[in-house]
Every structure is written in C-alpha cells, then in structure tokens.
Biopython code that builds the backbone (N, CA, C, O; Angstrom):
import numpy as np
from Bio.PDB.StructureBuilder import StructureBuilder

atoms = [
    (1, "UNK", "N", (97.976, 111.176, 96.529)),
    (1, "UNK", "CA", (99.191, 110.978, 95.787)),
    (1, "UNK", "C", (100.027, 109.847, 96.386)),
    (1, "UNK", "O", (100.648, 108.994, 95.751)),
    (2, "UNK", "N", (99.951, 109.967, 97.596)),
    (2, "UNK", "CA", (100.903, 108.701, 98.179)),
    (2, "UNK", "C", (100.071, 107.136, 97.748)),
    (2, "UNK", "O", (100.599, 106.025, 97.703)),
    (3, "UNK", "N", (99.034, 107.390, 97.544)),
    (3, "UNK", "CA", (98.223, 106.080, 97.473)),
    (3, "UNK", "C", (99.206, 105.727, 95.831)),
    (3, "UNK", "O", (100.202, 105.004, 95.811)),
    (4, "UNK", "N", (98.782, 106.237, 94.930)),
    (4, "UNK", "CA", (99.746, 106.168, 93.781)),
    (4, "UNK", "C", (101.009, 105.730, 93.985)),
    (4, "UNK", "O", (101.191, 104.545, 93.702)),
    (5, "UNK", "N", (101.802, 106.256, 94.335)),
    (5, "UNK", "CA", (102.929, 105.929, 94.773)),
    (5, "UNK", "C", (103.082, 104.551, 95.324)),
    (5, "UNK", "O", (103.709, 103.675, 94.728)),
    (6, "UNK", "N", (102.603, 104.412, 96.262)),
    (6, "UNK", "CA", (102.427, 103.241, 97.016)),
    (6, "UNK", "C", (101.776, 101.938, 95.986)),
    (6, "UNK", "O", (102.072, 100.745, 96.053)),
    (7, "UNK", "N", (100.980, 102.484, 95.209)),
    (7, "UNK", "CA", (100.459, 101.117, 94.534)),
    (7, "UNK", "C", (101.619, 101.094, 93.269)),
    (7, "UNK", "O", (101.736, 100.022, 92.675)),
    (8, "UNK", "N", (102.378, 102.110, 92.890)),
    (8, "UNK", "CA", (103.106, 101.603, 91.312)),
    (8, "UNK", "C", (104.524, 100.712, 92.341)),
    (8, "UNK", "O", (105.222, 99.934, 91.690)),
    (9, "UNK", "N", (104.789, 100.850, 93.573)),
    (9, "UNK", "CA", (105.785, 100.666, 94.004)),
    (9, "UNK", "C", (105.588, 99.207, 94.519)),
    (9, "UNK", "O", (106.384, 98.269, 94.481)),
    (10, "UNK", "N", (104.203, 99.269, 95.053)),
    (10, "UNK", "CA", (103.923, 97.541, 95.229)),
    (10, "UNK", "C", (103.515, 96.833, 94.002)),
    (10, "UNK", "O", (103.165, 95.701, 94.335)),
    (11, "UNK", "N", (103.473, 96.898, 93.512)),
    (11, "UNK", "CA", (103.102, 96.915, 91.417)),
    (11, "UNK", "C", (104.567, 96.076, 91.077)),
    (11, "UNK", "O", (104.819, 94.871, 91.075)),
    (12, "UNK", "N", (105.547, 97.480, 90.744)),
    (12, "UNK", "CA", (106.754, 96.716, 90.078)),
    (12, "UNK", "C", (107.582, 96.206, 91.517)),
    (12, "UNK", "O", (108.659, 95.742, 91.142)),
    (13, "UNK", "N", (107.478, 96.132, 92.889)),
    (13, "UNK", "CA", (108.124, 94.780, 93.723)),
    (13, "UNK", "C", (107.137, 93.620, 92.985)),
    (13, "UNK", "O", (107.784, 92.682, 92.521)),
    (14, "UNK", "N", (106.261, 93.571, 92.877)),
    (14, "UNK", "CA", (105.346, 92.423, 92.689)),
    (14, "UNK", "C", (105.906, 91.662, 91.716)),
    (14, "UNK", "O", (106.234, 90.481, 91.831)),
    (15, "UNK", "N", (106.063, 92.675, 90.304)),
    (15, "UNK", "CA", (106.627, 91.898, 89.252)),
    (15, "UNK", "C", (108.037, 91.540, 89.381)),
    (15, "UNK", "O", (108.384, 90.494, 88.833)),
    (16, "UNK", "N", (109.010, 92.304, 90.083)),
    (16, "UNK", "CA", (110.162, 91.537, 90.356)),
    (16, "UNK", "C", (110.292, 90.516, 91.579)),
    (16, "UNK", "O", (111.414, 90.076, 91.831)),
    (17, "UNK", "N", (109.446, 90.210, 92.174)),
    (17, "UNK", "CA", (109.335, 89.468, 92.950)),
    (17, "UNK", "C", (109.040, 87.873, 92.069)),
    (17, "UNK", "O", (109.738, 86.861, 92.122)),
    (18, "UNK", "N", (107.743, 88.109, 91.270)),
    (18, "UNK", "CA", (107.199, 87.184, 90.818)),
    (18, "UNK", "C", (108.661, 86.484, 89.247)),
    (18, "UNK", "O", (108.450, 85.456, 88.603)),
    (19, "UNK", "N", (109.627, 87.163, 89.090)),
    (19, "UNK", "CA", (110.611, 87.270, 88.252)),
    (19, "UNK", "C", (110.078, 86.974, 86.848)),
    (19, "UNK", "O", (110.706, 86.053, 86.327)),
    (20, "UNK", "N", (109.151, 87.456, 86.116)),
    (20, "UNK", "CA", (108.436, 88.271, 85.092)),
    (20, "UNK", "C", (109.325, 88.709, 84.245)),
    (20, "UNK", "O", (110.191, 89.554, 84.472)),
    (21, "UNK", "N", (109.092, 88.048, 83.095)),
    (21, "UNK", "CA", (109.875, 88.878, 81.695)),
    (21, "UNK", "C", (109.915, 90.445, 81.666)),
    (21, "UNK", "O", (109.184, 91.015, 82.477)),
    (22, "UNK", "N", (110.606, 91.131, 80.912)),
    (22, "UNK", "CA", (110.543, 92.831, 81.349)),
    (22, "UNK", "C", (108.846, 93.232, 80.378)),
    (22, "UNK", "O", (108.029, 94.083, 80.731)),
    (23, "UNK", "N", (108.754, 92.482, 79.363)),
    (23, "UNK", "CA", (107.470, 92.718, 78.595)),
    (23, "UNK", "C", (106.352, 92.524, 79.523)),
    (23, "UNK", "O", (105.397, 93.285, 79.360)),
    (24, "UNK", "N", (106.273, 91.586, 80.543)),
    (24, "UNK", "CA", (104.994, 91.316, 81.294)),
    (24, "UNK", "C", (105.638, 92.475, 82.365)),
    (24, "UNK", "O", (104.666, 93.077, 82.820)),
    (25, "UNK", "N", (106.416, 92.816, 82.725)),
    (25, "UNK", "CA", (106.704, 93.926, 83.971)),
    (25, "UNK", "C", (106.127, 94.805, 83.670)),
    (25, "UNK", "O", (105.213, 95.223, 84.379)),
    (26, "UNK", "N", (106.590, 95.590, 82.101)),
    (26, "UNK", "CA", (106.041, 96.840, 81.919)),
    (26, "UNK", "C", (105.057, 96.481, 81.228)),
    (26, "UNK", "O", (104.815, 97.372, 80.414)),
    (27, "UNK", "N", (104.195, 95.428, 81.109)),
    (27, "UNK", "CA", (102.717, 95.869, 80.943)),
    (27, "UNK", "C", (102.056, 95.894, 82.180)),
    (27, "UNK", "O", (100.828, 95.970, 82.172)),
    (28, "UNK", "N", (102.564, 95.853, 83.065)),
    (28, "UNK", "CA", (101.915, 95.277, 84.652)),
    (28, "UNK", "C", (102.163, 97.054, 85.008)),
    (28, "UNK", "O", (101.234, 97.844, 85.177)),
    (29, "UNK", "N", (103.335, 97.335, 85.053)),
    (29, "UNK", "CA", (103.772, 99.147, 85.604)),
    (29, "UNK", "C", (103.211, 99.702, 84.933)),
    (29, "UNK", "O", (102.798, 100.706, 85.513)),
    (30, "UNK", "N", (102.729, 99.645, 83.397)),
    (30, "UNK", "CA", (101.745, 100.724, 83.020)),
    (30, "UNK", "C", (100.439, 100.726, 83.582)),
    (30, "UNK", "O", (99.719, 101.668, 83.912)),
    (31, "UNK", "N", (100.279, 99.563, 83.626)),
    (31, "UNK", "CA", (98.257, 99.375, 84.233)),
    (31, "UNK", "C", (98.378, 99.497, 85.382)),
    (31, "UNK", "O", (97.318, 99.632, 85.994)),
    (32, "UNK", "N", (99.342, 99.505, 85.995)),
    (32, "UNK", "CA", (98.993, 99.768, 87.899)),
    (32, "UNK", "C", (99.237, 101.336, 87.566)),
    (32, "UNK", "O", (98.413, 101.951, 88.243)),
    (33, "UNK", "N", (99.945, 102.158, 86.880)),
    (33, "UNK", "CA", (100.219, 103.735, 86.268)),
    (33, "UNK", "C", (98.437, 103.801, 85.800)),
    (33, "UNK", "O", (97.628, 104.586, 86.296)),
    (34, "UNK", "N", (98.275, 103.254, 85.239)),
    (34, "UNK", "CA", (96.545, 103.728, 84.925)),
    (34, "UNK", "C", (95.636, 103.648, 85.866)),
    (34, "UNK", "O", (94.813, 104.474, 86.261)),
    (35, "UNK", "N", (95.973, 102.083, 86.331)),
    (35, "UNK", "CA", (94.887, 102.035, 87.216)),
    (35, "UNK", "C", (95.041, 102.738, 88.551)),
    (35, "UNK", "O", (93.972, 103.213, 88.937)),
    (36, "UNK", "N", (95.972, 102.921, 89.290)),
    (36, "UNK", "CA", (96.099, 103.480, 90.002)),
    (36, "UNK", "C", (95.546, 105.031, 89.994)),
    (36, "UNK", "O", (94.906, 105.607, 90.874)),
    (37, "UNK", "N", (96.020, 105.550, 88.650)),
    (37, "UNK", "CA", (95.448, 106.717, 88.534)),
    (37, "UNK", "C", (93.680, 106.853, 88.574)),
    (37, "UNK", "O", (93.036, 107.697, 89.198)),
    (38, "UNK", "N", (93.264, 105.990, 87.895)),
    (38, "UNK", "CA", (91.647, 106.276, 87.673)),
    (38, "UNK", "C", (91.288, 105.333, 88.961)),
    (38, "UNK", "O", (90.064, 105.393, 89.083)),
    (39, "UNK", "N", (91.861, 104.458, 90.008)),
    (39, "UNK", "CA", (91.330, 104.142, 91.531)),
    (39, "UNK", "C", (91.700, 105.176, 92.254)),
    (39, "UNK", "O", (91.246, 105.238, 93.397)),
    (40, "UNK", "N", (92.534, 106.155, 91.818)),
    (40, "UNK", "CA", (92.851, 107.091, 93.118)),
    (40, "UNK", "C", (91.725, 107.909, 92.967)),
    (40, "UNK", "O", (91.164, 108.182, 94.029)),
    (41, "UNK", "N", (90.949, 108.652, 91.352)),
    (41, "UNK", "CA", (89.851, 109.255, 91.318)),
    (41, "UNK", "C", (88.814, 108.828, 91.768)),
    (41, "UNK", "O", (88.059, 109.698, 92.202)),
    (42, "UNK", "N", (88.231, 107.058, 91.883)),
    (42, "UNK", "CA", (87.624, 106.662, 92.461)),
    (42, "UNK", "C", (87.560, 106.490, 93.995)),
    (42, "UNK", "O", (86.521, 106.166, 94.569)),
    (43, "UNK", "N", (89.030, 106.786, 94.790)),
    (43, "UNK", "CA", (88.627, 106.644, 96.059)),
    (43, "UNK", "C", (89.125, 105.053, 96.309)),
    (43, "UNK", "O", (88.706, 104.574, 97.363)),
    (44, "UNK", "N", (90.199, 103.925, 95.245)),
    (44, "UNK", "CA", (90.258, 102.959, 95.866)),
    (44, "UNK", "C", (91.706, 102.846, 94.708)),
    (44, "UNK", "O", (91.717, 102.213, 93.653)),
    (45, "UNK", "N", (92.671, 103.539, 95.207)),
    (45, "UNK", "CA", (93.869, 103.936, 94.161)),
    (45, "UNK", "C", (94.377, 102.546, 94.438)),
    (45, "UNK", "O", (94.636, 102.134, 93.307)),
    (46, "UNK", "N", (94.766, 101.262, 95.574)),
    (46, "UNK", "CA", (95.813, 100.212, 95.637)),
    (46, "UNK", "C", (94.617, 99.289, 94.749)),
    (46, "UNK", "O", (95.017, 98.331, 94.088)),
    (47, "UNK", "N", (93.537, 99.537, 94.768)),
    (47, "UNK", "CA", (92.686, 98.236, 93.908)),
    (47, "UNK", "C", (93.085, 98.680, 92.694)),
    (47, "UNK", "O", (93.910, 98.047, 92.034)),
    (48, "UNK", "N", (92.494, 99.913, 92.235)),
    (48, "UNK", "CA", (92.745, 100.222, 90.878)),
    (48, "UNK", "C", (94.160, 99.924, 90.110)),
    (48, "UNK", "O", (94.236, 99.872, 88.882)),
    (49, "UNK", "N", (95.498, 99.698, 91.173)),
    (49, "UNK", "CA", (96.705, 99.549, 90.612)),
    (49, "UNK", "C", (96.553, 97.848, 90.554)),
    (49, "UNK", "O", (96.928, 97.313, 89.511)),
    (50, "UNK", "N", (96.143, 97.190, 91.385)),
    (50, "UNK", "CA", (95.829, 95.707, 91.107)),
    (50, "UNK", "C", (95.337, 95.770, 89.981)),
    (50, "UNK", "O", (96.095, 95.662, 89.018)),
    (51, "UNK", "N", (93.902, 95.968, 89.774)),
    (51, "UNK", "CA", (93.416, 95.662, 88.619)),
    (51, "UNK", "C", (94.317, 96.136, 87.470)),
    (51, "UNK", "O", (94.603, 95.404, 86.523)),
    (52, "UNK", "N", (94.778, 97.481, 87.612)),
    (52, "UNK", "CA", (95.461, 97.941, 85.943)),
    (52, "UNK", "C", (96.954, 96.907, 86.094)),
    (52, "UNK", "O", (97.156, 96.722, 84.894)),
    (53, "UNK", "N", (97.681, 96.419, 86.555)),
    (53, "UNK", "CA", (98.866, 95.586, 86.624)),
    (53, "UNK", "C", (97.674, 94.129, 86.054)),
    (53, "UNK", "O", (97.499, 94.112, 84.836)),
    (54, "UNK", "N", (97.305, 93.578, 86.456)),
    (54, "UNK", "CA", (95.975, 92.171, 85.991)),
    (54, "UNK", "C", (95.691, 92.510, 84.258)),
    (54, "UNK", "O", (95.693, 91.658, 83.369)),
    (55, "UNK", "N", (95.476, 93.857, 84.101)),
    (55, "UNK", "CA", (94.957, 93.972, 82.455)),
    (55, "UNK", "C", (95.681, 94.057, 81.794)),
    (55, "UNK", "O", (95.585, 93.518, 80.691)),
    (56, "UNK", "N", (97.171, 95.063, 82.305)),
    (56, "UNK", "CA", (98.034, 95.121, 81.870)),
    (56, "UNK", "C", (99.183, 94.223, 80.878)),
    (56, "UNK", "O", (99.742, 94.329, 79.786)),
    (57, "UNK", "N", (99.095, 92.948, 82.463)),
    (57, "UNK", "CA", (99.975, 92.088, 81.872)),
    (57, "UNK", "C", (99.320, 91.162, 81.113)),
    (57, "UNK", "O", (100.176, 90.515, 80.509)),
    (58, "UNK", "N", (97.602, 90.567, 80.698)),
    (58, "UNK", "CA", (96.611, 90.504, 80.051)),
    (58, "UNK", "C", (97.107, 90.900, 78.643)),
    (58, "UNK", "O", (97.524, 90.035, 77.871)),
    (59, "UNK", "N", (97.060, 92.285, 78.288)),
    (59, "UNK", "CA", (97.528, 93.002, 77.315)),
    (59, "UNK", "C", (98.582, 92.391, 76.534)),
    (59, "UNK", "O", (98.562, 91.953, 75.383)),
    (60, "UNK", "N", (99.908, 92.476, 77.771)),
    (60, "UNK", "CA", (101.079, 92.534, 77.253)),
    (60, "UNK", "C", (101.159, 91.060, 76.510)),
    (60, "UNK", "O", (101.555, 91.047, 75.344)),
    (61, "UNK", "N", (100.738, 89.625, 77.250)),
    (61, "UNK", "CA", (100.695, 88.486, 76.902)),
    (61, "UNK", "C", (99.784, 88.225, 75.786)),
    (61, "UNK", "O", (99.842, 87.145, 75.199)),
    (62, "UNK", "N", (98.902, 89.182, 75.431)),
    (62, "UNK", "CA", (97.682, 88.949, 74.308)),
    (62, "UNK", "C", (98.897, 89.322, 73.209)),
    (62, "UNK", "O", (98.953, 88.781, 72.104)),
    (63, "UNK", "N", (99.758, 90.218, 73.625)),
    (63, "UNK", "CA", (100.481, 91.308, 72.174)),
    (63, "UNK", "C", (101.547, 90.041, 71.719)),
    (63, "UNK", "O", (101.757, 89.694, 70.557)),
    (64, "UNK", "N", (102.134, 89.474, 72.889)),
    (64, "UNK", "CA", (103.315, 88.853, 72.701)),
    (64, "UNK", "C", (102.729, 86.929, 71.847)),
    (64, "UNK", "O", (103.412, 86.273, 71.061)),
    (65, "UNK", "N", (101.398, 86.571, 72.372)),
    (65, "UNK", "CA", (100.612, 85.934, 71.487)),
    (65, "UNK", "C", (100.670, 85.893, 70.108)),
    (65, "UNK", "O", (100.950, 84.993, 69.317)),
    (66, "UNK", "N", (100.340, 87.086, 69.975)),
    (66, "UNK", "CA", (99.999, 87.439, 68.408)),
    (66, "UNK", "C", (101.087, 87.700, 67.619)),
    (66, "UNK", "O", (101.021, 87.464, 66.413)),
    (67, "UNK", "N", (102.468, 88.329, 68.308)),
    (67, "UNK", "CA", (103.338, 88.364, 67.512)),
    (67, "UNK", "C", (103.612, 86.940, 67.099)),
    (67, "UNK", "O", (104.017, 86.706, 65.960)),
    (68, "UNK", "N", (103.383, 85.866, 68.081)),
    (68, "UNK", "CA", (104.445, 84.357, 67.752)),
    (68, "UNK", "C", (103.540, 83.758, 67.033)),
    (68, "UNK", "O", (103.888, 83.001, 66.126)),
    (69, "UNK", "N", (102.339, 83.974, 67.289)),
    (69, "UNK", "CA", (101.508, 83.302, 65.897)),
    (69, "UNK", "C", (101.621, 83.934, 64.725)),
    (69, "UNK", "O", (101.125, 83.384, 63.742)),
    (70, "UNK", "N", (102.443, 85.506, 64.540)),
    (70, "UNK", "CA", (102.216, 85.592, 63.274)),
    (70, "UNK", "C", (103.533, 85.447, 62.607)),
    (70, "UNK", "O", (103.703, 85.725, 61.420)),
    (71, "UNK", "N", (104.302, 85.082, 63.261)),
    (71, "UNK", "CA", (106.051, 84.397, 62.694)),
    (71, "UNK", "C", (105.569, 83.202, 62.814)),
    (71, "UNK", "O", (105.868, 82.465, 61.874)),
    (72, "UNK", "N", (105.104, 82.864, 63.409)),
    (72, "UNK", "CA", (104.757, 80.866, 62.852)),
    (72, "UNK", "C", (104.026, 80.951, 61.560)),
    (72, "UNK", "O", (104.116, 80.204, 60.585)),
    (73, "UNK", "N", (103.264, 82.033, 61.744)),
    (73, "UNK", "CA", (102.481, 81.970, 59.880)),
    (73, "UNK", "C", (102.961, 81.790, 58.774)),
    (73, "UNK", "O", (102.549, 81.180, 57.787)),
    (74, "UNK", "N", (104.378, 82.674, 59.096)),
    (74, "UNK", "CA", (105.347, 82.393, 57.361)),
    (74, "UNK", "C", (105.020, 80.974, 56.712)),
    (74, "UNK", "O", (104.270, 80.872, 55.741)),
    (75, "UNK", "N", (105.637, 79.896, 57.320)),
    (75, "UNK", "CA", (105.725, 79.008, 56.429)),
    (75, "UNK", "C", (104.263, 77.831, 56.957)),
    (75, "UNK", "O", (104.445, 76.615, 56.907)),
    (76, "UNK", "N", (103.508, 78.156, 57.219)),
    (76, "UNK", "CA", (102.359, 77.750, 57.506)),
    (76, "UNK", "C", (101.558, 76.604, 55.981)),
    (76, "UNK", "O", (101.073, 77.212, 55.027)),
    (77, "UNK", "N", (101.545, 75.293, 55.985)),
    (77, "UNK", "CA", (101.378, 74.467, 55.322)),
    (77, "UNK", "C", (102.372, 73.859, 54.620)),
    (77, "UNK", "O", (102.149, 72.709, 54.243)),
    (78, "UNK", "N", (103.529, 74.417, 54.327)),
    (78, "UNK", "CA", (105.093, 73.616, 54.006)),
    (78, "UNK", "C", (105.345, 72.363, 54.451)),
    (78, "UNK", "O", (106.021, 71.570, 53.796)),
    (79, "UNK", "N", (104.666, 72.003, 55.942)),
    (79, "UNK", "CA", (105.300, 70.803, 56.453)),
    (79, "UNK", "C", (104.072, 69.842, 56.456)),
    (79, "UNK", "O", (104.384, 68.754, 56.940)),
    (80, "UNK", "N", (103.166, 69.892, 56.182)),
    (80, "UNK", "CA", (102.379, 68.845, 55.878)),
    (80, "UNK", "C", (102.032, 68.190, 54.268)),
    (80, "UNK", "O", (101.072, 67.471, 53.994)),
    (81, "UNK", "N", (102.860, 68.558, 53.536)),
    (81, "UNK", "CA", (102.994, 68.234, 51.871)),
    (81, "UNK", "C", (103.222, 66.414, 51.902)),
    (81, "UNK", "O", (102.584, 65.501, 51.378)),
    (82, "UNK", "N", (104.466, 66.448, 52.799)),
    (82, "UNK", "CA", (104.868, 64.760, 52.565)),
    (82, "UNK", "C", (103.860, 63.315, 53.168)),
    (82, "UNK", "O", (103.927, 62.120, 52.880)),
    (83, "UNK", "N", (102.701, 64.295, 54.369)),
    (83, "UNK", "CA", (101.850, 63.677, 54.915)),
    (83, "UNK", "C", (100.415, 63.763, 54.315)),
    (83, "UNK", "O", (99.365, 63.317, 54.779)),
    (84, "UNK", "N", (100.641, 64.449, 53.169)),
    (84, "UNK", "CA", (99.291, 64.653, 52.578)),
    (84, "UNK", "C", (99.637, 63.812, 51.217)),
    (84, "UNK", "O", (98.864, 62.912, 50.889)),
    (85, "UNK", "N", (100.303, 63.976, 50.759)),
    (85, "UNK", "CA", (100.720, 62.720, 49.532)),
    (85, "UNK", "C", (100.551, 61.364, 50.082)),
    (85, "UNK", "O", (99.649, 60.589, 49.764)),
    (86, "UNK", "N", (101.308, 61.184, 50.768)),
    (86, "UNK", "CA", (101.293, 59.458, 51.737)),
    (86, "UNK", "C", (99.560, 59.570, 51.542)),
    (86, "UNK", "O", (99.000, 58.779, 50.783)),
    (87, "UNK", "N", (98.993, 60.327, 52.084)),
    (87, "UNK", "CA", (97.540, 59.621, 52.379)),
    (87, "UNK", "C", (97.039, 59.151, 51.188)),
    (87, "UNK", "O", (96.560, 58.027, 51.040)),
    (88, "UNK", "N", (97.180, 60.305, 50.020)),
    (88, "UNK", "CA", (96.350, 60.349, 48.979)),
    (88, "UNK", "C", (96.951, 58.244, 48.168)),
    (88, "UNK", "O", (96.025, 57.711, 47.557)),
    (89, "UNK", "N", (97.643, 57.798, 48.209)),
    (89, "UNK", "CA", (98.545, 57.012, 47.571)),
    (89, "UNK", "C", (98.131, 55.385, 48.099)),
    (89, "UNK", "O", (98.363, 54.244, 47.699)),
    (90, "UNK", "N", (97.366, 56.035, 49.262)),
    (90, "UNK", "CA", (97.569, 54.473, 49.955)),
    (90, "UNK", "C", (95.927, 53.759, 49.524)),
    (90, "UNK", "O", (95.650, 52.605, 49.852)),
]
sb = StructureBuilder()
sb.init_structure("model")
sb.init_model(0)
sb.init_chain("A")
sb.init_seg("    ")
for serial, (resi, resn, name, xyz) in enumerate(atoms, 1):
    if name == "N":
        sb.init_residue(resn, " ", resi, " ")
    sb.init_atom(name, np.array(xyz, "f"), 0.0, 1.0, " ", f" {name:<3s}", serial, name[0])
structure = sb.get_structure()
C-alpha cells in the first residue's frame, strides 16, 4: 500500500513540477491510480505508476486532439472558395 501511495504522490509532484495543464495532470493521476494499482499486483507498483501517468497523459492529449480537430471541422472548406476560383480563371 505504501508503494501506491508513494507512486500517486510522486505522479502528481511530477505533474506539478513539470507545470502541466490540469487535463494532462489528471490524465497522468489517473494512470499512475491504475498503474500503480495493477504494478503493485505485479510486484513493481513505482513502474506501474510511471507507465500509467505516460498512457495516461497519452490519452488525455489524444482526447484533447480530437476535440480541436473536431471544432476546426465546422467550417472546414469555407476558406479556400476565393483560391479555388482564382485558379480556375487564370
């Protein structure tokens, strides 16, 4: 149990250390919360909180990706109308 402890606690110093948006923090504190948990069953609980904080914030940056590509989608082809006429003309 202390191994747990010890890895969610070096986990979120890490992310406030590294000064990390709160979205990449708490995807980093949940996966060191996972990983920690399934390395402590394995017998290597501070790796397992590395690795789950690594997938975590993985995760969190894949989610935060996809949201901004899909608000850039709205108006997706609007701004190339005046550069596609010019071509056709010349």
């Amino acid at each position: 149990m202390k191994s747990i402890l010890f890895a969610t606690v070096f986990a979120a110093a890490a992310a406030v250390a590294v000064g990390s948006r709160p979205a990449d923090a708490a995807g980093c504190l949940k996966g060191a919360a996972v990983g920690g948990v399934a390395g402590h069953v394995a017998g290597h609980g501070v790796l397992g909180a590395a690795a789950g904080c690594a997938v975590g914030r993985h995760e969190a940056n894949k989610s935060a990706r996809a949201q901004t590509v899909q608000s850039g989608n709205s108006g997706a082809g609007q701004g190339n109308a005046a550069s596609d006429s010019s071509a056709t003309t010349r």
